[in-house]
VEXDRENGU-535688 format. One line per 8 residues: number of its first residue (from 1); their letters; for each residue x, y, z of C-alpha. Coordinates in nm, 3 decimals. Example, Ala and Ser with C-alpha at 12.3 -4.5 7.8 and 13.67 -1.06 7.14 Angstrom:
2
1) as) 1.230:-0.450:0.780 | 1.367:-0.106:0.714 $
END
This chain:
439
1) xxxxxxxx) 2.022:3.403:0.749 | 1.925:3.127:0.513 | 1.735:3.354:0.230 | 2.038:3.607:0.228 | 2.311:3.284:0.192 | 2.037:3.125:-0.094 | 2.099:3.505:-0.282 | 2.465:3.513:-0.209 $
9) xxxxxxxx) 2.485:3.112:-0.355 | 2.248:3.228:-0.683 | 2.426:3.535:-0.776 | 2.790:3.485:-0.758 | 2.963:3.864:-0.672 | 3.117:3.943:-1.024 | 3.090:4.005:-1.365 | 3.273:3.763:-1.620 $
17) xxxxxxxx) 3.240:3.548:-1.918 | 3.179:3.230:-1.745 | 3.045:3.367:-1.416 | 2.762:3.454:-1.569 | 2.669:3.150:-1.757 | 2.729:2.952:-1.432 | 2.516:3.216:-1.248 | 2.234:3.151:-1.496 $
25) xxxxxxxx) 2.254:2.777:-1.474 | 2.172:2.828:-1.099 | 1.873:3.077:-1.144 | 1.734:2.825:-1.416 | 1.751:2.515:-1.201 | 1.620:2.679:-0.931 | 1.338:2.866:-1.077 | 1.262:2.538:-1.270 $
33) xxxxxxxx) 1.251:2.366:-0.954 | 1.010:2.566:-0.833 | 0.742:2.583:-1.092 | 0.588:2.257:-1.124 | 0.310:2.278:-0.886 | 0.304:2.673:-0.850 | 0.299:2.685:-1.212 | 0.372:2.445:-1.473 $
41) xxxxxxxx) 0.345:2.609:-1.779 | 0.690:2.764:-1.624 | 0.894:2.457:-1.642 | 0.842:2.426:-2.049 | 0.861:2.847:-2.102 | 1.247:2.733:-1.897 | 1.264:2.496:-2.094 | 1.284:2.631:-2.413 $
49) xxxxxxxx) 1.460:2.971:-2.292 | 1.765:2.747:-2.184 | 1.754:2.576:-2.535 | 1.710:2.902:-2.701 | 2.015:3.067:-2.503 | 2.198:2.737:-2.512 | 2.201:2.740:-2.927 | 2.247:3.061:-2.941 $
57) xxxxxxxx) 2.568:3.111:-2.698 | 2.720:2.790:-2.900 | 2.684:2.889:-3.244 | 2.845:3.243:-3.046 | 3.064:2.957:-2.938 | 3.077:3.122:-2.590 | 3.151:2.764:-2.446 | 3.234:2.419:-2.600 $
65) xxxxxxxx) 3.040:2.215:-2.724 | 3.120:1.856:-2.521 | 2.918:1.575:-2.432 | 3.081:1.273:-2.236 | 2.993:0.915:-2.371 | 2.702:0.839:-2.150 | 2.587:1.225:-2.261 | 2.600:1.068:-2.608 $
73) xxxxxxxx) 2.396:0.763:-2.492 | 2.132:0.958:-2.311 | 2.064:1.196:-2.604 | 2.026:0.893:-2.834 | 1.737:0.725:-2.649 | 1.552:1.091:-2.626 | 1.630:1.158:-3.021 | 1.523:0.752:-3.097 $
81) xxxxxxxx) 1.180:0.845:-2.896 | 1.161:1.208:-3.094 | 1.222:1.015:-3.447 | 0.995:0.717:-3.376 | 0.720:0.999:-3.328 | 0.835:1.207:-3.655 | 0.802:0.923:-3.845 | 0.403:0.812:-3.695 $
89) xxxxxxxx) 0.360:1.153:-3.790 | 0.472:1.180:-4.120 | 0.331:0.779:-4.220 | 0.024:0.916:-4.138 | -0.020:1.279:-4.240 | -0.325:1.501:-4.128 | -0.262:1.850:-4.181 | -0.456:2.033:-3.948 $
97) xxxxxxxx) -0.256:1.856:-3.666 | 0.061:1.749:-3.800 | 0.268:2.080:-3.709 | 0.143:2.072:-3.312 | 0.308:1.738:-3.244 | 0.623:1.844:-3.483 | 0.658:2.135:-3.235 | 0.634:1.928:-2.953 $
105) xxxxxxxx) 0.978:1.713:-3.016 | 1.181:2.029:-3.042 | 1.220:2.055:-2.638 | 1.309:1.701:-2.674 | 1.641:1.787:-2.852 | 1.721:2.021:-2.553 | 1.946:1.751:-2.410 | 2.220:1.826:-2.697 $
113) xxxxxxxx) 2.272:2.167:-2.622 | 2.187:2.240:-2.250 | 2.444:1.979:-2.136 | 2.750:2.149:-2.242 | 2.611:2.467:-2.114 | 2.559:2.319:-1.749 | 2.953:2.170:-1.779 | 3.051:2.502:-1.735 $
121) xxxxxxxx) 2.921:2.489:-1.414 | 3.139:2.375:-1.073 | 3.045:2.016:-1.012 | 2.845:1.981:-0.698 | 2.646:2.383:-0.747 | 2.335:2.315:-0.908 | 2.197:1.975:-0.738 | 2.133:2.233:-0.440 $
129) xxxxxxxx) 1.921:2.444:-0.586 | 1.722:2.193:-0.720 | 1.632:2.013:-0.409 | 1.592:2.288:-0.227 | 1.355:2.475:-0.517 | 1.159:2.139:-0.458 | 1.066:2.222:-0.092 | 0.980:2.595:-0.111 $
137) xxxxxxxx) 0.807:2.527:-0.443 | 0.576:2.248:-0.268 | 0.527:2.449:0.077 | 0.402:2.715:-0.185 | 0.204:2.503:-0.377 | -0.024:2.353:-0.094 | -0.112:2.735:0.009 | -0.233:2.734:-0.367 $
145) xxxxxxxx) -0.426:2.419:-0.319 | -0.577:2.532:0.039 | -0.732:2.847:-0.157 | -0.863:2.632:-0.410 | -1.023:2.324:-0.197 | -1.173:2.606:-0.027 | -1.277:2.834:-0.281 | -1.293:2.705:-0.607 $
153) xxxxxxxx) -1.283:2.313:-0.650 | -1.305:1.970:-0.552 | -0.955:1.896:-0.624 | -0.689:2.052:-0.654 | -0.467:2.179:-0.939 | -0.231:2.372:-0.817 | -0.060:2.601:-1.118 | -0.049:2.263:-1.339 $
161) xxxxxxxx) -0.409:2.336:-1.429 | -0.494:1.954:-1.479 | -0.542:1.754:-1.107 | -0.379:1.489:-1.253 | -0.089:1.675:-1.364 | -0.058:1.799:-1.050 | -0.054:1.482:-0.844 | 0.211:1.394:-1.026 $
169) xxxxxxxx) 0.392:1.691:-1.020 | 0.381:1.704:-0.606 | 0.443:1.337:-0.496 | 0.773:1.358:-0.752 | 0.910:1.674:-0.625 | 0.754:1.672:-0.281 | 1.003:1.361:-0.256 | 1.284:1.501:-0.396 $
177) xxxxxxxx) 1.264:1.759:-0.167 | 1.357:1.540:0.147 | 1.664:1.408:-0.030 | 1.820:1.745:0.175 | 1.698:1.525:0.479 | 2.112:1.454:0.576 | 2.158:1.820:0.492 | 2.427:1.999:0.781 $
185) xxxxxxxx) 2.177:2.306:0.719 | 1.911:2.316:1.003 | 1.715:2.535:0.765 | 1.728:2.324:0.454 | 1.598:2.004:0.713 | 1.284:2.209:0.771 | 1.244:2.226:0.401 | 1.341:1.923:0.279 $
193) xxxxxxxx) 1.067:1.783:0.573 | 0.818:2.033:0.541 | 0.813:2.019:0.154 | 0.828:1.664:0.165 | 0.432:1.655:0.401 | 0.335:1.929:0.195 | 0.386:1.751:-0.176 | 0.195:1.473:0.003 $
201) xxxxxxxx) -0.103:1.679:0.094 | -0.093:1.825:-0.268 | -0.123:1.508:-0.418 | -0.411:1.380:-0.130 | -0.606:1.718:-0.228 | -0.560:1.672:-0.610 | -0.724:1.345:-0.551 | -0.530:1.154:-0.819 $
209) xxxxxxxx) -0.567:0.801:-0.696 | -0.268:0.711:-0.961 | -0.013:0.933:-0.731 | -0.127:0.801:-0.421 | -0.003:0.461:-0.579 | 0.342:0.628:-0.595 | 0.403:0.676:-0.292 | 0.514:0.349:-0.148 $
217) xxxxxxxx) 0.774:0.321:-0.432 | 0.911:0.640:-0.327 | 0.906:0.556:0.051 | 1.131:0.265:-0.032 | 1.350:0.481:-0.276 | 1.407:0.755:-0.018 | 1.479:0.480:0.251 | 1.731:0.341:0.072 $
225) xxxxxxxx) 1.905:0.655:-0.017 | 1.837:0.857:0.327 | 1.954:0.512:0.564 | 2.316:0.560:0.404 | 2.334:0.911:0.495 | 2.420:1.045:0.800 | 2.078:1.244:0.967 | 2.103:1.449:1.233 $
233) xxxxxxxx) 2.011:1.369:1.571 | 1.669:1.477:1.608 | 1.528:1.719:1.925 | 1.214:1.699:2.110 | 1.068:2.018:1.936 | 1.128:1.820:1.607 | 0.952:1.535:1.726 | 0.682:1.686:1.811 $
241) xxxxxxxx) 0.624:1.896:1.498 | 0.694:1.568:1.286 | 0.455:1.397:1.474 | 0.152:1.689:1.385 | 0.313:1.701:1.004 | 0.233:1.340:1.018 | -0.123:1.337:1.167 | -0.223:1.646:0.913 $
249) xxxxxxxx) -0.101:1.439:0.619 | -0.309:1.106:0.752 | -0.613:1.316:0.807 | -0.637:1.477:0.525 | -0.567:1.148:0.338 | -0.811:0.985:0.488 | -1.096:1.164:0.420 | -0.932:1.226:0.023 $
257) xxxxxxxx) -0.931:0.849:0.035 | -1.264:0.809:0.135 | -1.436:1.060:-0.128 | -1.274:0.908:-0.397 | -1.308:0.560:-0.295 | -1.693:0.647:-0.250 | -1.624:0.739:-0.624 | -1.504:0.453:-0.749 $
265) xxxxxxxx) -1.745:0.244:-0.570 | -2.026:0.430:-0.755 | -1.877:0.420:-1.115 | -1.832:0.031:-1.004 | -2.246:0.041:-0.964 | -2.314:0.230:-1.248 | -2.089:-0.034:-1.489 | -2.387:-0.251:-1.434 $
273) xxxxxxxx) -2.669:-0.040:-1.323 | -2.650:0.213:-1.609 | -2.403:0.057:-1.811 | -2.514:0.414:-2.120 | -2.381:0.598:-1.861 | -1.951:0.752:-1.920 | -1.804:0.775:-1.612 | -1.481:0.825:-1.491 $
281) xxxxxxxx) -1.398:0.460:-1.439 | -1.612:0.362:-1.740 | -1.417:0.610:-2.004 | -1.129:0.445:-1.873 | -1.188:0.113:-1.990 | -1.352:0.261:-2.339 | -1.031:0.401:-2.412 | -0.822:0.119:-2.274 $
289) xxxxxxxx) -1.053:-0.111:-2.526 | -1.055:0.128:-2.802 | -0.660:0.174:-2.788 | -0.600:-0.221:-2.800 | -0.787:-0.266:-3.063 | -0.669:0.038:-3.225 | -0.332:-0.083:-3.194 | -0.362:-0.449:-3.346 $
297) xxxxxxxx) -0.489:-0.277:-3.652 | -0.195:-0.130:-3.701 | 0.097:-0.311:-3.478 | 0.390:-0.240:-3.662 | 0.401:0.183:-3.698 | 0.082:0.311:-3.560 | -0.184:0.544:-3.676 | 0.004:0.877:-3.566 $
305) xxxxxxxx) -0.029:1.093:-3.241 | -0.232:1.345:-3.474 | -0.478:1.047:-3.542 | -0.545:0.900:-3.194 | -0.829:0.981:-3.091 | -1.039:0.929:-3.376 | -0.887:0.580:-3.456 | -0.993:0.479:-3.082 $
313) xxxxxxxx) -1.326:0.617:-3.139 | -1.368:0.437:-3.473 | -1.248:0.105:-3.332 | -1.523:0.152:-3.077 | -1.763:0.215:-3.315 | -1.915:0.507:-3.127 | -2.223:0.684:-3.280 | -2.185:1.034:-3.413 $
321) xxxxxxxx) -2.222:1.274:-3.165 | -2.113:0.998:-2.885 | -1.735:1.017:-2.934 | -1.549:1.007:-2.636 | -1.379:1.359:-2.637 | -1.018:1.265:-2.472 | -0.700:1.353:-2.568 | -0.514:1.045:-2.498 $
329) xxxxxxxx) -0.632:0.736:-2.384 | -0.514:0.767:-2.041 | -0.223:0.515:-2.049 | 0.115:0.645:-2.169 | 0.261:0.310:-2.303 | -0.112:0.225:-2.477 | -0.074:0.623:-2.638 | 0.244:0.517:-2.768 $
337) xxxxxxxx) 0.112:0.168:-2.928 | -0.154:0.365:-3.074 | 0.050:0.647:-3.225 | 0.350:0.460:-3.298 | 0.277:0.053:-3.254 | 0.592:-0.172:-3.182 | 0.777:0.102:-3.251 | 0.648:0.391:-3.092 $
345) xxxxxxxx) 0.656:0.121:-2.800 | 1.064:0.128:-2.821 | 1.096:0.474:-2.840 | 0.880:0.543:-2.509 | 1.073:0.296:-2.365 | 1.439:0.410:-2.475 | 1.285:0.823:-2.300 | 1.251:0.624:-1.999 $
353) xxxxxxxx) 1.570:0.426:-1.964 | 1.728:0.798:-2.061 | 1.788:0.945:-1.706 | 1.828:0.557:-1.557 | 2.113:0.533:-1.825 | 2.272:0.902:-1.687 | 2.231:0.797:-1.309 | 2.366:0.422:-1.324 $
361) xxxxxxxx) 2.700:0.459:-1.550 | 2.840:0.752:-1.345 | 3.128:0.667:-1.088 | 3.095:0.549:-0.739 | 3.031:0.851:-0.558 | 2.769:1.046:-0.341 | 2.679:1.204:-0.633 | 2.599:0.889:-0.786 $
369) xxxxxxxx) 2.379:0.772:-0.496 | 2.177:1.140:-0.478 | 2.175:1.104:-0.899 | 2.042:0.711:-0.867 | 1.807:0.808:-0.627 | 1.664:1.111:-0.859 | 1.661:0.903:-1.168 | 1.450:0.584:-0.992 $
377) xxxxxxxx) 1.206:0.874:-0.843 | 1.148:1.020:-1.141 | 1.096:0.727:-1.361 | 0.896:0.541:-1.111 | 0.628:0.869:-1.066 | 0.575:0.888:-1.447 | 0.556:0.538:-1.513 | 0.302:0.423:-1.234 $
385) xxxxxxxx) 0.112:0.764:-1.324 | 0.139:0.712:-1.635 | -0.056:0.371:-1.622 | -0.336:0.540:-1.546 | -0.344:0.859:-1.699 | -0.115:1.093:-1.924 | 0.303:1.045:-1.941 | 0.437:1.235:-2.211 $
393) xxxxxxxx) 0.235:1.452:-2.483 | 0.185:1.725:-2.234 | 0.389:2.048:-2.240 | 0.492:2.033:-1.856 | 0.510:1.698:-1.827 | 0.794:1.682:-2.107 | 0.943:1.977:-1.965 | 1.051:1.826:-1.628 $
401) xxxxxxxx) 1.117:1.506:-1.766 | 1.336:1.633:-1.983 | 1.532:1.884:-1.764 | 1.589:1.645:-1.498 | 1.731:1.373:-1.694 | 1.984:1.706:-1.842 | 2.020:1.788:-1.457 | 2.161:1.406:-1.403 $
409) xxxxxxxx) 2.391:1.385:-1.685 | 2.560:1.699:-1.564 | 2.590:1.553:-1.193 | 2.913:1.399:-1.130 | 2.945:1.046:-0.973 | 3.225:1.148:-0.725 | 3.126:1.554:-0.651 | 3.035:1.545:-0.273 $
417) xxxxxxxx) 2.717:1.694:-0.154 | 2.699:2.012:-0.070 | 2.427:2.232:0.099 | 2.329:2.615:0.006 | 2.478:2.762:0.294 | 2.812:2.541:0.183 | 2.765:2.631:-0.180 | 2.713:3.048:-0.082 $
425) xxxxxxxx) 3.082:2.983:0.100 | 3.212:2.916:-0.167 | 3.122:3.212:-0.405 | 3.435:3.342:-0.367 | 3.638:3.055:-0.467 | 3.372:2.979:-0.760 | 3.427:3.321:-0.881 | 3.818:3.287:-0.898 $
433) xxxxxxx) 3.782:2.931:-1.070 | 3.552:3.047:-1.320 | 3.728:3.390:-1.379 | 4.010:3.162:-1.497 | 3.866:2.984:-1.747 | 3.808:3.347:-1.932 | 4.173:3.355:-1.972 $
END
């Protein structure tokens, strides 16, 4: 049974030095892989525990400290993007804010010390469990949004608290989930397939119109990965059920479409109509305004994350009382200009060329492909979200960034894939491996 070989493939049967820090690697991945749409506040509290163990266990020096070259290379762009924000920060002190974005880079610097800790790791154990954590976490996470389309919103929000968030969230790992498409597991198929229609309907009910944008990049990033792979033949039962999962995802898009094209036609009207009016599409294009201009007053270094808001609000001369009360101005690569000008403009762009970087310099390999494939899904659902609403700046949406890009420098170019079932198979072996290394 699959849920007693997933157990068996988590918790390797032993006790030892290493065994247990390669046993932990899996939980983490896994349980991180599940929390993004059940509950996202989880994937920054895993965050930070792995850091917090990870520092720890090397100044215990309970396992080497080694990066490989493109390790090096990845870590640089993340620190360039933390220091480009230290420094808007400090140029541009405010005190009652200052130590909130300070505290914000420190997961950033996760990638120097959770690395070596996954090397200890077998190559080819881990990518499993996060694929795999993406299904069952997205089957899980529509149940969530059922209950609260029914019950207690318009959209839904899933454990990410923010719609938009959650959008996000769900078309990213509902996709990853059917890279276990080709997987010689009948049970992980269902997954991958079923999580796959079910991060879709998440991100239909959340009604983030930026995620449905997604979607077609993905298609064509999962095609190219999945046509190289061998699937398995597929039976009439499986037909059939495709064919519903497909008409349940195209109905329930269509009618999200439809309400929040209504939507938009209506804050269209109201542009003109009652131009005093803030709506959703109108707020928008404040902030988009007020960040511009924001930013060519001060091009070169910013005004500081800690300053944003009110130097978008000042640009756009709004009357006391009439600020617009946003956090960020709803386009990641406009936050950065604002916070950290030309510069901050580099170092957003040097986070997202990170896990790119740790995919594309690996060997030739089906690890390569599967880590290519990751990297280009993940970059492309942040930055074509991110156009519209909120990239980095946001504790979960750092969090998986930044543990997925640590997840693809530790994948190895030439490992071969390997299902759950395969992976609990190999326990044994794994423990004997490992148990050697303690010598």
């Amino acid at each position: 049974m699959f849920p007693d070989q997933l157990t068996k493939a988590l918790l390797i049967p032993s006790k030892g030095h290493f065994v247990g820090i390669d046993r932990n690697n899996r939980i983490f991945t896994f349980v991180f892989a599940l929390f993004p749409g059940l509950l996202a506040s989880g994937t920054s509290v895993t965050l930070v525990c792995a850091l917090t163990w990870a520092v720890i266990s090397l100044v215990t020096k309970r396992f080497p400290f080694e990066l490989t070259r493109t390790d090096k290379i990845v870590a640089s762009c993340i620190t360039f993007y933390v220091l480009t924000t230290l420094l808007s920060v400090v140029m541009h002190p405010n005190a009652s804010d200052d130590k909130t974005f300070l505290l914000k880079m420190i997961p950033f610097l996760a990638v120097w010390f959770v690395i070596p800790r996954l090397r200890v790791s077998i190559a080819g154990r881990l990518l499993p469990f996060l694929i795999t954590g993406a299904g069952i976490g997205m089957i899980g996470s529509l149940i969530f949004s059922i209950i609260q389309i029914a019950f207690l919103s318009a959209r839904a929000e899933g454990g990410a608290g923010n719609a938009a968030v959650f959008g996000l969230f769900t078309v990213l790992f509902g996709s990853i989930s059917l890279l276990n498409a080709h997987s010689e597991s009948k049970t992980e198929r269902i997954i991958a397939v079923a999580g796959f229609a079910c991060g879709l309907l998440c991100a239909f009910l959340s009604g983030t119109r930026s995620a449905w944008l997604v979607m077609p990049f993905n298609f064509a990033i999962l095609f190219w990965y999945l046509r190289g792979q061998d699937l398995p033949a597929i039976s009439r039962t499986i037909k059939i059920a495709l064919a519903i999962l497909i008409v349940a995802v195209l109905a329930i898009a269509g009618m999200k479409v439809k309400e929040r094209y209504e939507a938009l036609e209506v804050d269209i009207s109201q542009l003109d109509e009652t131009p005093s009016k803030v709506s959703s599409l109108k707020a928008r294009l404040l902030l988009w305004e007020g960040g511009v201009k924001a930013f060519l007053q001060a091009p070169l270094i910013g005004h500081g994350p800690q300053n944003r808001m009110d130097k978008v609000n000042s640009a756009l001369n709004m009357p006391a009382g009439k600020e617009l009360s946003f956090t960020h101005v709803h386009n990641g690569f406009l936050n950065a200009a604002v916070d950290g000008g030309i510069v901050g403009l580099l170092g957003i762009l040097a986070l997202l060329s990170a896990p790119l970087i740790a995919a594309w310099r690996k060997p030739s390999g089906p690890g390569r492909d599967i880590a290519i494939a990751v990297s280009l899904l993940l970059v492309t659902s942040y930055v074509v979200t991110g156009m519209f609403g909120i990239m980095f700046g946001h504790d979960a949406t750092d969090a998986v960034f930044i543990y997925l890009t640590i997840v693809l420098c530790w994948i190895a170019g030439e490992s071969a894939y390997l299902s759950v079932p395969q992976v609990a198979m190999q326990a044994e072996t794994d423990k004997a491996v490992l148990g050697k290394r303690t010598s």
